[in-house]
N, CA, C and O atoms as a GROMACS GRO file, in nm:
protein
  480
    1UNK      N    1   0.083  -0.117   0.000
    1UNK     CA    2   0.000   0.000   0.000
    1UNK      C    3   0.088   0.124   0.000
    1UNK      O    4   0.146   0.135   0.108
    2UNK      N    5   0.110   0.198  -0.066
    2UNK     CA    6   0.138   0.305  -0.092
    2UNK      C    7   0.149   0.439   0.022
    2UNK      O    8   0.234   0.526   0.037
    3UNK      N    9   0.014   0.408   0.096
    3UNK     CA   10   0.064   0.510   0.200
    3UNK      C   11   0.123   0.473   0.305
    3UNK      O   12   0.139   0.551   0.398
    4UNK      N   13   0.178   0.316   0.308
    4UNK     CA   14   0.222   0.300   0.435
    4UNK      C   15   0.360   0.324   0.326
    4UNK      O   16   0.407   0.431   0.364
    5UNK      N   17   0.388   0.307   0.286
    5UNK     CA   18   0.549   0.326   0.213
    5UNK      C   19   0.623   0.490   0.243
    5UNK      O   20   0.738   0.522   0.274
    6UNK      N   21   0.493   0.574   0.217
    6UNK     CA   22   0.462   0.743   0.236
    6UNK      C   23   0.500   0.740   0.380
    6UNK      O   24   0.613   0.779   0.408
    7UNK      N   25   0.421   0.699   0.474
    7UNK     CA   26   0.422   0.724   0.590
    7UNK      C   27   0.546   0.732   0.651
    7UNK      O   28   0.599   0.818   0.722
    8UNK      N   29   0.605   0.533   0.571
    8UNK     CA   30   0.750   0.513   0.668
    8UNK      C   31   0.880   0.618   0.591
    8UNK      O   32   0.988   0.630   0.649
    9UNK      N   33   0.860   0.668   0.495
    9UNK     CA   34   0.961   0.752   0.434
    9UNK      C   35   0.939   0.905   0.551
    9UNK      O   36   1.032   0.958   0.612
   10UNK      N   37   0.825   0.941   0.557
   10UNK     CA   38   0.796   1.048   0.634
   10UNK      C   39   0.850   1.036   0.786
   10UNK      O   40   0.892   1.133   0.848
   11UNK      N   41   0.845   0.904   0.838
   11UNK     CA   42   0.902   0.894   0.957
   11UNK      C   43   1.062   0.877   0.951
   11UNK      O   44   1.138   0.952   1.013
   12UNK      N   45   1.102   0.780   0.876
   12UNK     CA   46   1.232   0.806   0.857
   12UNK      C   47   1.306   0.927   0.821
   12UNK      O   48   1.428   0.924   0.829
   13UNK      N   49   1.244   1.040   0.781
   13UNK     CA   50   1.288   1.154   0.737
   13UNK      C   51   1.296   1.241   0.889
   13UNK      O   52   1.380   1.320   0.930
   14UNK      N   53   1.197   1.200   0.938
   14UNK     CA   54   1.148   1.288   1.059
   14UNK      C   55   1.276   1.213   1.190
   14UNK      O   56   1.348   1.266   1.274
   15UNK      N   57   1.258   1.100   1.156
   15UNK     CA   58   1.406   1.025   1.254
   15UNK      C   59   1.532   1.101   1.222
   15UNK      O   60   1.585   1.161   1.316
   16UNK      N   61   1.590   1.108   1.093
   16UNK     CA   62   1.719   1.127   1.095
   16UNK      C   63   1.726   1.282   1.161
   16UNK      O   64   1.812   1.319   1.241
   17UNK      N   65   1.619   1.359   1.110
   17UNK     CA   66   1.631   1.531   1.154
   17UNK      C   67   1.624   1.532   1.287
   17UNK      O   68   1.689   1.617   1.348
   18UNK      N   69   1.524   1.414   1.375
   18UNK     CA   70   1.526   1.443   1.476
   18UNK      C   71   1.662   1.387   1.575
   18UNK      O   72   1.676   1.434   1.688
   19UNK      N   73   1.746   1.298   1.527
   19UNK     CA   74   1.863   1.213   1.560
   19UNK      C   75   1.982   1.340   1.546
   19UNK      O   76   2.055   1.355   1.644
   20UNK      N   77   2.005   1.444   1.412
   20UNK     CA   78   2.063   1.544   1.424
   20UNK      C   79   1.995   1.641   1.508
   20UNK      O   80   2.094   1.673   1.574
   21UNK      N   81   1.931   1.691   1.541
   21UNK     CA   82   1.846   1.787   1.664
   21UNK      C   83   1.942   1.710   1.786
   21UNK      O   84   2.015   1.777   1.859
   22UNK      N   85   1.935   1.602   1.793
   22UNK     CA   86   1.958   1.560   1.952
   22UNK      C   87   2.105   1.580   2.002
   22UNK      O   88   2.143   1.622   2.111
   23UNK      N   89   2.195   1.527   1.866
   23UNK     CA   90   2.306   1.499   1.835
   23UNK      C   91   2.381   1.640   1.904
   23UNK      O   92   2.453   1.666   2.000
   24UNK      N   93   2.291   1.734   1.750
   24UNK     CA   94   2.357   1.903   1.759
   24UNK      C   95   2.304   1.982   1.816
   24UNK      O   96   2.363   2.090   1.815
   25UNK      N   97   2.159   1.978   1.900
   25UNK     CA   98   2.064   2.057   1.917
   25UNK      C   99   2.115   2.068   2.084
   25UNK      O  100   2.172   2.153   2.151
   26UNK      N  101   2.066   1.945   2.106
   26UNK     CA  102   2.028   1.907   2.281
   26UNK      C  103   2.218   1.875   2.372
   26UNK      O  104   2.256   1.894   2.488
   27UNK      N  105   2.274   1.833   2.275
   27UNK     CA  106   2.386   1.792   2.378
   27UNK      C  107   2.457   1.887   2.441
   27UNK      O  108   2.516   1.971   2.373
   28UNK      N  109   2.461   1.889   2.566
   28UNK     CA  110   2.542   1.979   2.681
   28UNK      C  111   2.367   2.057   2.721
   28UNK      O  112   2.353   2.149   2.800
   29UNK      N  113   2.273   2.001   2.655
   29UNK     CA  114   2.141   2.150   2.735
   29UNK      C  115   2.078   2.003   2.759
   29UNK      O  116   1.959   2.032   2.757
   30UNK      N  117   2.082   1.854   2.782
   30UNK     CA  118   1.990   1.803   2.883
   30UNK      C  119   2.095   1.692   2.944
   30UNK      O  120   2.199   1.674   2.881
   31UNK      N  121   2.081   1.649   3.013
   31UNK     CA  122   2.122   1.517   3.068
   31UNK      C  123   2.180   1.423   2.976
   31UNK      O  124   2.122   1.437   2.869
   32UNK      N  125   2.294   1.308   2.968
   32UNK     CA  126   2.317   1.241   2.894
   32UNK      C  127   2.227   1.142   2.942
   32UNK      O  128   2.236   1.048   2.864
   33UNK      N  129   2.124   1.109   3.053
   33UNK     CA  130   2.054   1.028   3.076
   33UNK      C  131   1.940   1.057   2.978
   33UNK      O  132   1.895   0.950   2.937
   34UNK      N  133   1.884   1.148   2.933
   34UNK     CA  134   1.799   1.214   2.888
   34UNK      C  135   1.837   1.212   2.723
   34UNK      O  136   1.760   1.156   2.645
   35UNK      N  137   1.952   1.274   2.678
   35UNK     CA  138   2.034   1.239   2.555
   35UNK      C  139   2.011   1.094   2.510
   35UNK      O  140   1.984   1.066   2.393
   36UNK      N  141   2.026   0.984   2.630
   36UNK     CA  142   2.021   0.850   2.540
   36UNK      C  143   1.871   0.826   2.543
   36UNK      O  144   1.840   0.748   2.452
   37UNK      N  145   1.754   0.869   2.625
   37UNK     CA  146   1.631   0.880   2.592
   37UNK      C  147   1.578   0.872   2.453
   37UNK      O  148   1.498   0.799   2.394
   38UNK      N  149   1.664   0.990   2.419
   38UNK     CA  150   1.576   1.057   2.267
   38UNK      C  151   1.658   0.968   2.205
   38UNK      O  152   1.572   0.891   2.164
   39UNK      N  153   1.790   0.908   2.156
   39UNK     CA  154   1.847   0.822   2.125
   39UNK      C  155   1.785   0.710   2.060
   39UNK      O  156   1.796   0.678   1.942
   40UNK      N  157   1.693   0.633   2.188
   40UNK     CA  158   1.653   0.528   2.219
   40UNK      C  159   1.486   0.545   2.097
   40UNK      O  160   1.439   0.458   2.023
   41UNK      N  161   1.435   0.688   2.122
   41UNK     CA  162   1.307   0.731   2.040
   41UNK      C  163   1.336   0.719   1.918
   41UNK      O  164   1.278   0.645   1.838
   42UNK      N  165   1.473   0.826   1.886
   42UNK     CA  166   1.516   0.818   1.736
   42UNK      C  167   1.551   0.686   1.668
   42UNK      O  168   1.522   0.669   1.549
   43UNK      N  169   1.634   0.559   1.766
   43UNK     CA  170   1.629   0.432   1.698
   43UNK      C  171   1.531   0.363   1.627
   43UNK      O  172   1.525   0.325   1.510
   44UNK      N  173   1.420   0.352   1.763
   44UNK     CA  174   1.248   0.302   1.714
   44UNK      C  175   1.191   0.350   1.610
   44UNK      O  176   1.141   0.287   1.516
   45UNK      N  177   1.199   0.479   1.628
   45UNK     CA  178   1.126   0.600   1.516
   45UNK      C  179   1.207   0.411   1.367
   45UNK      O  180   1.181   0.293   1.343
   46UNK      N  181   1.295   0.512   1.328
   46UNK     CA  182   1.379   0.438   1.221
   46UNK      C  183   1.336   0.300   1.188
   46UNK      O  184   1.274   0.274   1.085
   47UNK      N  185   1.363   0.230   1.256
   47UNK     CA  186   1.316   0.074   1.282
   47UNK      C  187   1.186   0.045   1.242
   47UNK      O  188   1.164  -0.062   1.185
   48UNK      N  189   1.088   0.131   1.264
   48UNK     CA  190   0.998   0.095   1.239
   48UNK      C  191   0.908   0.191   1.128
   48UNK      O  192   0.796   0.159   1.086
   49UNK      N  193   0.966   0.290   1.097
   49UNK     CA  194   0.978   0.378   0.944
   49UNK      C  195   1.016   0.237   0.863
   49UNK      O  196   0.930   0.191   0.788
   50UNK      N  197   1.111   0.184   0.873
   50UNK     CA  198   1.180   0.077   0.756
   50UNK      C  199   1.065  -0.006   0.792
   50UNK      O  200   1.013  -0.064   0.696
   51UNK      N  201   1.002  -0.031   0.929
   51UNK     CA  202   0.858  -0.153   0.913
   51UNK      C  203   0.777  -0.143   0.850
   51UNK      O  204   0.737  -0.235   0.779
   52UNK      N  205   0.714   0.001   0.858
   52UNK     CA  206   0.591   0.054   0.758
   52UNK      C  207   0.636   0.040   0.617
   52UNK      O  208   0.550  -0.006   0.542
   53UNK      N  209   0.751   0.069   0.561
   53UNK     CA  210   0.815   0.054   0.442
   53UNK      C  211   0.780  -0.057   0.342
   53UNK      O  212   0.729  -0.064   0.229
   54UNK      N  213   0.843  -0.166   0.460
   54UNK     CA  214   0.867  -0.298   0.443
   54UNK      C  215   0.680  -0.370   0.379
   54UNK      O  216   0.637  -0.440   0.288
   55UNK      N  217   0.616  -0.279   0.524
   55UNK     CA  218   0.458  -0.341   0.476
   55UNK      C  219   0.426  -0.312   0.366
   55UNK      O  220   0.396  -0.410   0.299
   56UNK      N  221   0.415  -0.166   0.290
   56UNK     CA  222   0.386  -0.102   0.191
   56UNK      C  223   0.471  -0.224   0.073
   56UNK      O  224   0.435  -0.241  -0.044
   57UNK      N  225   0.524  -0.257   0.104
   57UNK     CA  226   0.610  -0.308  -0.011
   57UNK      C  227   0.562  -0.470  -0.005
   57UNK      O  228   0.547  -0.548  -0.099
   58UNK      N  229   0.547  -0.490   0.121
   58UNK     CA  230   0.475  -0.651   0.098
   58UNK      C  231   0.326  -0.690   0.066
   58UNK      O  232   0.285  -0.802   0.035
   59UNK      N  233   0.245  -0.561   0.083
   59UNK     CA  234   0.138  -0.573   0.027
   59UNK      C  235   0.108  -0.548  -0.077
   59UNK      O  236   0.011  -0.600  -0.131
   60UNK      N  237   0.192  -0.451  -0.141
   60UNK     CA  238   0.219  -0.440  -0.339
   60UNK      C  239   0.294  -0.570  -0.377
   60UNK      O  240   0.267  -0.597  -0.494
   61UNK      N  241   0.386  -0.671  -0.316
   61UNK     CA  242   0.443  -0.770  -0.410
   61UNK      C  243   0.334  -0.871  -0.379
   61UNK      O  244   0.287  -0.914  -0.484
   62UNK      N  245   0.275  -0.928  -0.262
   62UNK     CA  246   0.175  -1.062  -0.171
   62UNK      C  247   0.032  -0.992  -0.265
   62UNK      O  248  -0.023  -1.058  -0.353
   63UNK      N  249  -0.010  -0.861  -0.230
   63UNK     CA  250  -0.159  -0.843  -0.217
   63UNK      C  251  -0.213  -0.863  -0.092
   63UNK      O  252  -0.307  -0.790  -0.060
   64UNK      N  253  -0.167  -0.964   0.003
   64UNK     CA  254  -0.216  -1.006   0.136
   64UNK      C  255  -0.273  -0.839   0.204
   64UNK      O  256  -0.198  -0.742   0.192
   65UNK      N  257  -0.355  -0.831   0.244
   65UNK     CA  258  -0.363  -0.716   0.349
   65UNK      C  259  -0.355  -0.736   0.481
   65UNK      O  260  -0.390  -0.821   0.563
   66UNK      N  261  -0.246  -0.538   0.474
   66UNK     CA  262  -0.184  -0.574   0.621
   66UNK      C  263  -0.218  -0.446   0.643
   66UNK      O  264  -0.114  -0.382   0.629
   67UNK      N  265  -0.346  -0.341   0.681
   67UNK     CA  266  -0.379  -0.233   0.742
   67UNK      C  267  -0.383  -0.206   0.875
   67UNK      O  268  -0.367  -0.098   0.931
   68UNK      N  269  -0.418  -0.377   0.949
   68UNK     CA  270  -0.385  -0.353   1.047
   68UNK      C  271  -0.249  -0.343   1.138
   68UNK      O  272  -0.230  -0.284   1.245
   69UNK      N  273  -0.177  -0.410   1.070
   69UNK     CA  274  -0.006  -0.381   1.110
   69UNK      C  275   0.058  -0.277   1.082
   69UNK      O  276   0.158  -0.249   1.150
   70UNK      N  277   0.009  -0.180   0.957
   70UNK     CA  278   0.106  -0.082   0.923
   70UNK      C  279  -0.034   0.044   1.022
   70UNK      O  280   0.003   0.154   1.063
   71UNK      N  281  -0.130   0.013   1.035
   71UNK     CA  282  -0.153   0.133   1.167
   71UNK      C  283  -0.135   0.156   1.324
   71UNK      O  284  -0.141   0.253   1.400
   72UNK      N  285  -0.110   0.030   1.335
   72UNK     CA  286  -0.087  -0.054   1.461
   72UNK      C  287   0.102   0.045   1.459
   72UNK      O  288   0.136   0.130   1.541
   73UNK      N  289   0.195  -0.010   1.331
   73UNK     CA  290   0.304   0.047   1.360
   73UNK      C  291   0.318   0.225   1.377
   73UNK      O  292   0.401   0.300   1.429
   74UNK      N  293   0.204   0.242   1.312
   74UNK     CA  294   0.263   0.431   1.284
   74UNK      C  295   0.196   0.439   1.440
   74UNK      O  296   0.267   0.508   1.514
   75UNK      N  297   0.102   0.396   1.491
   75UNK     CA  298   0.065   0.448   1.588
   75UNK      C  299   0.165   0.374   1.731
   75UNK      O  300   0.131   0.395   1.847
   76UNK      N  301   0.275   0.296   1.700
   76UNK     CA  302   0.346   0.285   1.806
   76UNK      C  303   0.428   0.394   1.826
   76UNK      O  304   0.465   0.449   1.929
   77UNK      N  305   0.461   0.431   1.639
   77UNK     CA  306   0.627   0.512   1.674
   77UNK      C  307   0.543   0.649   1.767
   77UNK      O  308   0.606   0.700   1.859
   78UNK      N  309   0.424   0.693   1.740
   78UNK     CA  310   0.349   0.768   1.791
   78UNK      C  311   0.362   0.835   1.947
   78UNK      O  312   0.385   0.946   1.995
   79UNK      N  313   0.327   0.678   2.005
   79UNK     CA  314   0.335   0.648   2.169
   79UNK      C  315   0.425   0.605   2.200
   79UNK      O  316   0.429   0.573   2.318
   80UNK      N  317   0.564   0.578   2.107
   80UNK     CA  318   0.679   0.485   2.173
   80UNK      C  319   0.738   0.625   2.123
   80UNK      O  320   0.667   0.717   2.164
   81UNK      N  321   0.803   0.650   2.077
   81UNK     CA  322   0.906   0.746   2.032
   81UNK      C  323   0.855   0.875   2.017
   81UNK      O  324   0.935   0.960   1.978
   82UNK      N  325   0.682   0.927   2.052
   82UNK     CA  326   0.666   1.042   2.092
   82UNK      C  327   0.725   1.088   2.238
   82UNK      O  328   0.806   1.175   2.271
   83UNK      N  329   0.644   0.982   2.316
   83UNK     CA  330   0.654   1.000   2.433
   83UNK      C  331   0.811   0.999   2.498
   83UNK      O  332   0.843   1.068   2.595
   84UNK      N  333   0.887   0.921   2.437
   84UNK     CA  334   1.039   0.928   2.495
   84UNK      C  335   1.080   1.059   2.444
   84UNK      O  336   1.137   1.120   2.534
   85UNK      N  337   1.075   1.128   2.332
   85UNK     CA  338   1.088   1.268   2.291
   85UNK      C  339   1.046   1.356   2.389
   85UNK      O  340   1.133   1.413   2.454
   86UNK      N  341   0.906   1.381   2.416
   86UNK     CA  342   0.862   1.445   2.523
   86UNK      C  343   0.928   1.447   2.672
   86UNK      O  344   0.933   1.544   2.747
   87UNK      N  345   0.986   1.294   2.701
   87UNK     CA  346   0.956   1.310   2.826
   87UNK      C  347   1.172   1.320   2.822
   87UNK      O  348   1.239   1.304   2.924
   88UNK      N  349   1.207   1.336   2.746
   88UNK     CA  350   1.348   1.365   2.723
   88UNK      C  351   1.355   1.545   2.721
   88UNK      O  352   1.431   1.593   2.805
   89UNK      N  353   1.299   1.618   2.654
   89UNK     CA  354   1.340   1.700   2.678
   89UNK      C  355   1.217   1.794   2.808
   89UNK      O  356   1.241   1.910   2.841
   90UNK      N  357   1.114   1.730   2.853
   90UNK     CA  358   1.086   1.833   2.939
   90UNK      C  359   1.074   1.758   3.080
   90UNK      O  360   1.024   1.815   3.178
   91UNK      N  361   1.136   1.591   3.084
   91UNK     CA  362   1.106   1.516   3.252
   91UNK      C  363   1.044   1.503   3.319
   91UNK      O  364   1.054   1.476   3.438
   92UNK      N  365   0.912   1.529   3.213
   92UNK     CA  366   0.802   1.459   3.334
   92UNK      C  367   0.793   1.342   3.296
   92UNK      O  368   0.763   1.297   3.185
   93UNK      N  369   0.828   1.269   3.427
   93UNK     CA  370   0.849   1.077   3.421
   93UNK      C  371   0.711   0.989   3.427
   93UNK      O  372   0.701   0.867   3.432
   94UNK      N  373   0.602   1.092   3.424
   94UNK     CA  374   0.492   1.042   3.397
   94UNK      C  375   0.442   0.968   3.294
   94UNK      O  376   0.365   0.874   3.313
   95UNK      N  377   0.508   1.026   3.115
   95UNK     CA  378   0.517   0.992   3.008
   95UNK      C  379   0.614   0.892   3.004
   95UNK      O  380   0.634   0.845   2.892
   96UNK      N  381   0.698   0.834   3.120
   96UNK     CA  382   0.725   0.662   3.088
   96UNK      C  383   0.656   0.534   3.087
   96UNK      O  384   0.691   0.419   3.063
   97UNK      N  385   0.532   0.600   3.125
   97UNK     CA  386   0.385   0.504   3.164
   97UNK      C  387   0.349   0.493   2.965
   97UNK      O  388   0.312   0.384   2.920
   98UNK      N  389   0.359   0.568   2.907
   98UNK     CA  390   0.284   0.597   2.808
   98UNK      C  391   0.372   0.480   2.716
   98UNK      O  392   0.317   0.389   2.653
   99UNK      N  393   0.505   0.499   2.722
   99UNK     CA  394   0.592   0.433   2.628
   99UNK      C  395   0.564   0.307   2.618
   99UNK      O  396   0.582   0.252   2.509
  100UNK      N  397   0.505   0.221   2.748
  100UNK     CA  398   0.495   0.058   2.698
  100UNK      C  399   0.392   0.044   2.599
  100UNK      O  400   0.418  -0.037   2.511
  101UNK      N  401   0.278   0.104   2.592
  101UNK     CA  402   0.193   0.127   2.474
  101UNK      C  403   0.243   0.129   2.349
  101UNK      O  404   0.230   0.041   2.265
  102UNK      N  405   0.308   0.243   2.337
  102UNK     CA  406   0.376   0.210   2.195
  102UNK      C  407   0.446   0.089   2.173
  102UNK      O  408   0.466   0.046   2.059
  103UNK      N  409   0.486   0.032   2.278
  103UNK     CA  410   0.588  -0.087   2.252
  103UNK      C  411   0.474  -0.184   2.205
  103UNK      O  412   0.468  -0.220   2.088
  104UNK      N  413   0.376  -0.229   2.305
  104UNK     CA  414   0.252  -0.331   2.280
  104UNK      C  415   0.197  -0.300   2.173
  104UNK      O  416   0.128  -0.385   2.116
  105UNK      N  417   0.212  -0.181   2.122
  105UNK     CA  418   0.184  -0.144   1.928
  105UNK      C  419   0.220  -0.222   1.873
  105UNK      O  420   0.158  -0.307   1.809
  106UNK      N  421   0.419  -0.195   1.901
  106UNK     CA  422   0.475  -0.240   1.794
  106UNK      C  423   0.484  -0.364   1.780
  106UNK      O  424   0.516  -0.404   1.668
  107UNK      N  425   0.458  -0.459   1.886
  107UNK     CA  426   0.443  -0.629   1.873
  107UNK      C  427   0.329  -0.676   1.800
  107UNK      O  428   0.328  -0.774   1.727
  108UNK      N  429   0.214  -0.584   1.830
  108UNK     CA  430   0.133  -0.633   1.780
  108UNK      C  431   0.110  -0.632   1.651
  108UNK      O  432   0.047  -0.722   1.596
  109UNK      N  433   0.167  -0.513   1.576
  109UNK     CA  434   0.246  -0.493   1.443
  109UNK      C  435   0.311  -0.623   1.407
  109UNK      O  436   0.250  -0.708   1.342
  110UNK      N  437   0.400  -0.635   1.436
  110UNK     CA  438   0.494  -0.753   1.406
  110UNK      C  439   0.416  -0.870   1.394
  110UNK      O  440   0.411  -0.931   1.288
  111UNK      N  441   0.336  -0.916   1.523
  111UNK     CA  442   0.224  -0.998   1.511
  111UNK      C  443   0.119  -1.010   1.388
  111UNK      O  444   0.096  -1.121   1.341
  112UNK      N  445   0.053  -0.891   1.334
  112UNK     CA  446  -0.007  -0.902   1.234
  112UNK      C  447   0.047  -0.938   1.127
  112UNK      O  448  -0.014  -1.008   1.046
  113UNK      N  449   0.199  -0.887   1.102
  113UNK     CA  450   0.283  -0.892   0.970
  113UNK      C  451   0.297  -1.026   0.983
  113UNK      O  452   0.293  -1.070   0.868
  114UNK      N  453   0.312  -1.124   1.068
  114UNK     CA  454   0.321  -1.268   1.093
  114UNK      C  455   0.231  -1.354   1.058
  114UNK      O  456   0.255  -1.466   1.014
  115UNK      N  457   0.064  -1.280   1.085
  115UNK     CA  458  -0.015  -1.340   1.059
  115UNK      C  459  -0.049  -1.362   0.935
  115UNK      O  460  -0.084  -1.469   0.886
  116UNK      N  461  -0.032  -1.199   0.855
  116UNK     CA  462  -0.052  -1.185   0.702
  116UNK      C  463   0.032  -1.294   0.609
  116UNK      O  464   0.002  -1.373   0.520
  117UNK      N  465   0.156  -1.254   0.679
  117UNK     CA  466   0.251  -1.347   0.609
  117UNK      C  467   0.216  -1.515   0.581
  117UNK      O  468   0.240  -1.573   0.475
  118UNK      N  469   0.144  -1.587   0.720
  118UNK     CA  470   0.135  -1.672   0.722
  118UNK      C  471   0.030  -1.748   0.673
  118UNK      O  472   0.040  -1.870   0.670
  119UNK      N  473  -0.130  -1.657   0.612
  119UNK     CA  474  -0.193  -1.704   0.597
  119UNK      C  475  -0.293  -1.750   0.672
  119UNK      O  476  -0.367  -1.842   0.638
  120UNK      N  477  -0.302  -1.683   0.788
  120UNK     CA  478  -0.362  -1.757   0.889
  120UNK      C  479  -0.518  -1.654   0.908
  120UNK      O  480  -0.603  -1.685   0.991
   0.00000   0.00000   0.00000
């Protein structure tokens, strides 16, 4: 599908700018505890830009549909790598509650891409 291909290019674009922001932007103005935070956001972000990618591209070569995995993923990097952004540069440790969500996104992502894949 086409817009998940859109999407993960848009996030990957939005990863690398935000990976230079952290790099050149933030270092020496937050915490290196905080530095590997956004780190940790900008990895996921990426990882799973190349997932949405990956879907867009397996549902143009299979046909199989996978809508629910490639929304399931945009809406992890959402709650997984918003919230570590947020809570990196302003510390409220409240928004570490938020991050396992995005994570239980992104499995369940993976999960669907498993299922599609498999036929099941």
């Amino acid at each position: 599908m086409k817009l998940f291909v859109i999407l993960g290019a848009v996030n990957a674009f939005i990863s690398v700018a935000l990976g230079a922001f952290g790099a050149h932007g933030l270092e020496g103005r937050i915490s290196d505890h905080y530095l590997g935070i956004w780190e940790t956001a900008v990895q996921y972000q990426m990882f799973h830009a190349a997932g949405l990618i990956a879907i867009g591209i397996l549902v143009g070569l299979t046909g199989v549909p996978m809508n629910a995995a490639g929304w399931l993923m945009f809406a992890g990097i959402i709650f997984f790598s918003g919230s570590l952004y947020v809570l990196a540069v302003s510390g409220i440790s409240v928004l570490g509650a938020v991050t396992p969500i995005g994570g239980v996104l992104f499995l369940a992502a993976w999960v669907m891409v498993i299922i599609g894949m498999a036929g099941i």
